[in-house]
Backbone bond lengths (Angstrom), bond angles and torsions (degrees), N, CA, C in turn:
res aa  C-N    CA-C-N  psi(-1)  N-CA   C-N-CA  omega(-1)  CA-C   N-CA-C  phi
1 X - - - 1.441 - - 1.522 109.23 -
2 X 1.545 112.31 117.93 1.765 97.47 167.71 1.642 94.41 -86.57
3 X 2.018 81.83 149.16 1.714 120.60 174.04 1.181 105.35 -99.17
4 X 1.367 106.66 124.21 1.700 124.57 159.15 1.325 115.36 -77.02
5 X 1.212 107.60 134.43 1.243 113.40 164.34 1.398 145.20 -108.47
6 X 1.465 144.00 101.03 1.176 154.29 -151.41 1.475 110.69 -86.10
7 X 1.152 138.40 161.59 1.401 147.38 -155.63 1.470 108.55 -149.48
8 X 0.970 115.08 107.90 1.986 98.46 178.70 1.193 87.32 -126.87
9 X 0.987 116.24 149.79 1.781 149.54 152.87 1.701 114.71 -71.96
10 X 1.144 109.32 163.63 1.795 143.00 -164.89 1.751 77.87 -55.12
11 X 1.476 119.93 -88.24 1.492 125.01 -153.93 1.490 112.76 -56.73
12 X 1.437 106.45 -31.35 1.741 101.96 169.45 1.200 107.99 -82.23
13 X 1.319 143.14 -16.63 1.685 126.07 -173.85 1.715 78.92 -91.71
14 X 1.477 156.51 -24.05 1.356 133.23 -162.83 1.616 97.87 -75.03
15 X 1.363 101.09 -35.26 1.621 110.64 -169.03 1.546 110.73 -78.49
16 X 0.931 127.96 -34.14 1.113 125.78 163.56 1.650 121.11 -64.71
17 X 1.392 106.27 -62.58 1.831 98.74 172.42 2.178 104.22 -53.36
18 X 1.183 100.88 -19.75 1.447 77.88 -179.93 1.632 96.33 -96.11
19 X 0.863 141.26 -10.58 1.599 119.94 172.46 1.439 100.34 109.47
20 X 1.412 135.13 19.29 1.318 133.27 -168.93 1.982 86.13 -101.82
21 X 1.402 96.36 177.06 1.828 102.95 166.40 1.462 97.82 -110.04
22 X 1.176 118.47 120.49 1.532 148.68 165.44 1.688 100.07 -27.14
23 X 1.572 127.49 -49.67 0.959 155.98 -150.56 1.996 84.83 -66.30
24 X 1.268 111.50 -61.82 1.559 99.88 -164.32 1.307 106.53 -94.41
25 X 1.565 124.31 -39.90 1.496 131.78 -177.05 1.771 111.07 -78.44
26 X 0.942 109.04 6.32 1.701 95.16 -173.48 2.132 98.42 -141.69
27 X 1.300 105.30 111.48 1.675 92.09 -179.04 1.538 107.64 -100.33
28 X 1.287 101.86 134.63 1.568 118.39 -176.57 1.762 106.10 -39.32
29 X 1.510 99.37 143.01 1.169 101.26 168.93 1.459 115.08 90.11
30 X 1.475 123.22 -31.56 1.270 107.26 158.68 1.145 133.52 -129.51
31 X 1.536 102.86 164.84 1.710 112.44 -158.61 1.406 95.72 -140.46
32 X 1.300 100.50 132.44 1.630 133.35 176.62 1.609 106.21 -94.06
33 X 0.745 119.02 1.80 1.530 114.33 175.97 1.432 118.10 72.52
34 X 1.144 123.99 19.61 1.408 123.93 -162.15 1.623 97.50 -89.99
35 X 1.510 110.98 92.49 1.378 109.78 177.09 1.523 120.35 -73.96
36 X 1.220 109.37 -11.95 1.571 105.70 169.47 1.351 120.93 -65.93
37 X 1.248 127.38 -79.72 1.428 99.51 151.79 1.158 158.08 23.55
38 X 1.511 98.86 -67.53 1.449 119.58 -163.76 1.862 99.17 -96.47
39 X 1.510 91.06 -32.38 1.618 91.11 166.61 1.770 128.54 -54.95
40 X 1.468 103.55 -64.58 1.517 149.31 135.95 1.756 91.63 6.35
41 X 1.489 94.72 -92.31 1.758 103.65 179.47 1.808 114.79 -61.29
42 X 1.167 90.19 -20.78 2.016 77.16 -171.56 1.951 101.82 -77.25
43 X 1.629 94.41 -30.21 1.590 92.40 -177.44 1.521 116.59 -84.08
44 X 1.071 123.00 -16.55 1.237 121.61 160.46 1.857 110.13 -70.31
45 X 0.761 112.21 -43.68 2.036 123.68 -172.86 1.803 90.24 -58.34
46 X 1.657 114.63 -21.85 1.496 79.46 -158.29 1.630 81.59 -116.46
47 X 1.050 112.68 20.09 1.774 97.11 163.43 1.712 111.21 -109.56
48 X 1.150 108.86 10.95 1.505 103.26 156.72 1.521 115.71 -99.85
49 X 1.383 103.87 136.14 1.499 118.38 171.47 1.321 127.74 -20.47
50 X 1.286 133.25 97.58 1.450 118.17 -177.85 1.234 136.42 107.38
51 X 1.815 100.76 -7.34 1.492 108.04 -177.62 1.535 109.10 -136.39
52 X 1.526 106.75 151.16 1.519 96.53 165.70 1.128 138.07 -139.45
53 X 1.213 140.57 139.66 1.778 115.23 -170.20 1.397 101.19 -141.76
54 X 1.873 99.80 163.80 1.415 95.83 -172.83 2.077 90.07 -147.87
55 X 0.949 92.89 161.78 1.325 113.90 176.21 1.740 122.03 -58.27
56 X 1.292 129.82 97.52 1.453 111.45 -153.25 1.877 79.58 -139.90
57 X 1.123 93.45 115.57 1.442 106.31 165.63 1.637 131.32 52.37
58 X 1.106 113.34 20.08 1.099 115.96 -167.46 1.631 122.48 123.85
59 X 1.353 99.65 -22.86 2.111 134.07 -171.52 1.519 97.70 -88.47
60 X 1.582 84.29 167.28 1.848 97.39 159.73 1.153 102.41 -117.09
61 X 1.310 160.73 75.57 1.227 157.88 -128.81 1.961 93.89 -109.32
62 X 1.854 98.94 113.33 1.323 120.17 169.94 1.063 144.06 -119.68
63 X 1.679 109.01 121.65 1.592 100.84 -156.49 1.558 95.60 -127.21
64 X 1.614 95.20 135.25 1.790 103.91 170.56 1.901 128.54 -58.43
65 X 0.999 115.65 91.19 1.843 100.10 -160.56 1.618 99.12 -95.29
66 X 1.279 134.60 7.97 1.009 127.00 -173.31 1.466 133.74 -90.76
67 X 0.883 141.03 -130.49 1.738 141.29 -166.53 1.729 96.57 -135.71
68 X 1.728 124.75 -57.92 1.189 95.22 -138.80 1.594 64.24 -131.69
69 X 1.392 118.39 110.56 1.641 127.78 160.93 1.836 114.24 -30.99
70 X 1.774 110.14 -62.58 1.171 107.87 -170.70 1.390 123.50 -55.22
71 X 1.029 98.90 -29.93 1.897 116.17 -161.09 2.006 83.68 -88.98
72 X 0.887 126.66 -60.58 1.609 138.45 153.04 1.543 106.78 20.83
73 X 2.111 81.23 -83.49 1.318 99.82 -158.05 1.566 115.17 -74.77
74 X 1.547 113.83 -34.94 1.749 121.28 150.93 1.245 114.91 -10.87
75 X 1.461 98.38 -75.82 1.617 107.21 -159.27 1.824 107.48 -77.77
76 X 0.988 117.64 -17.37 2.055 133.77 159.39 1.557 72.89 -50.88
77 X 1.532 127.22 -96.85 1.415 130.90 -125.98 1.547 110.14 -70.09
78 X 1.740 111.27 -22.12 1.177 106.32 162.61 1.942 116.60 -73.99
79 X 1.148 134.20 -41.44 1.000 139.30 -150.38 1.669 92.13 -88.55
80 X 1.072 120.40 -12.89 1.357 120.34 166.64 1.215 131.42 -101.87
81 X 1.401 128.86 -33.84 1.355 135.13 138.21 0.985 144.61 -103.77
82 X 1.069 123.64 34.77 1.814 141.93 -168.77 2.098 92.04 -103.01
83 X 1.129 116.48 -17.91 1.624 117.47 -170.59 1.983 93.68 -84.73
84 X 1.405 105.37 -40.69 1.753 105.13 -173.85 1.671 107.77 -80.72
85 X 1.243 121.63 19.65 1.308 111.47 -159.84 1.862 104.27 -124.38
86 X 1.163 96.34 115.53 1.819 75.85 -177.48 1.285 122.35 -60.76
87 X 0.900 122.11 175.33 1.372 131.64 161.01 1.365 140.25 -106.27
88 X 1.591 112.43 134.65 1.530 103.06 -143.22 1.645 89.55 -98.25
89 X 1.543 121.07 142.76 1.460 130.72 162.02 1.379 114.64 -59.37
């Protein structure tokens, strides 16, 4: 299988660990340097099944290494927002 690889920046990994869409809160192209964040998101990206990312220049650089994309991207969306979400009794 070829892996794509995705690139996010400082303001989309803030928006994302906060639960916002990257799409309106974060504008392409720039980066504030906020490596926490980017730390933040790369270590969460690599404790879901199948994926991995690493810190490349300023990026969170993410690549799919797994078998079955759909099931993939699930467990990405849980392992990334399943921490902001309460939990129901």
């Amino acid at each position: 299988m070829t892996s794509e690889v995705a690139y996010i920046d400082a303001e989309t990994s803030a928006s994302i660990l906060s639960a916002q869409d990257p799409r309106v809160f974060a504008q392409s192209g720039v980066n504030s340097g906020n490596l926490q964040a980017l730390a933040q998101l790369s270590k969460l990206v690599n404790s879901a099944d199948g994926w991995e990312a690493k810190l490349n220049k300023g990026f969170v650089e993410v690549r799919f290494v797994g078998n079955d994309y759909a099931q993939g991207c699930a467990l990405l969306k849980e392992a990334i927002f399943a921490r902001s979400t309460p939990a129901v009794a």
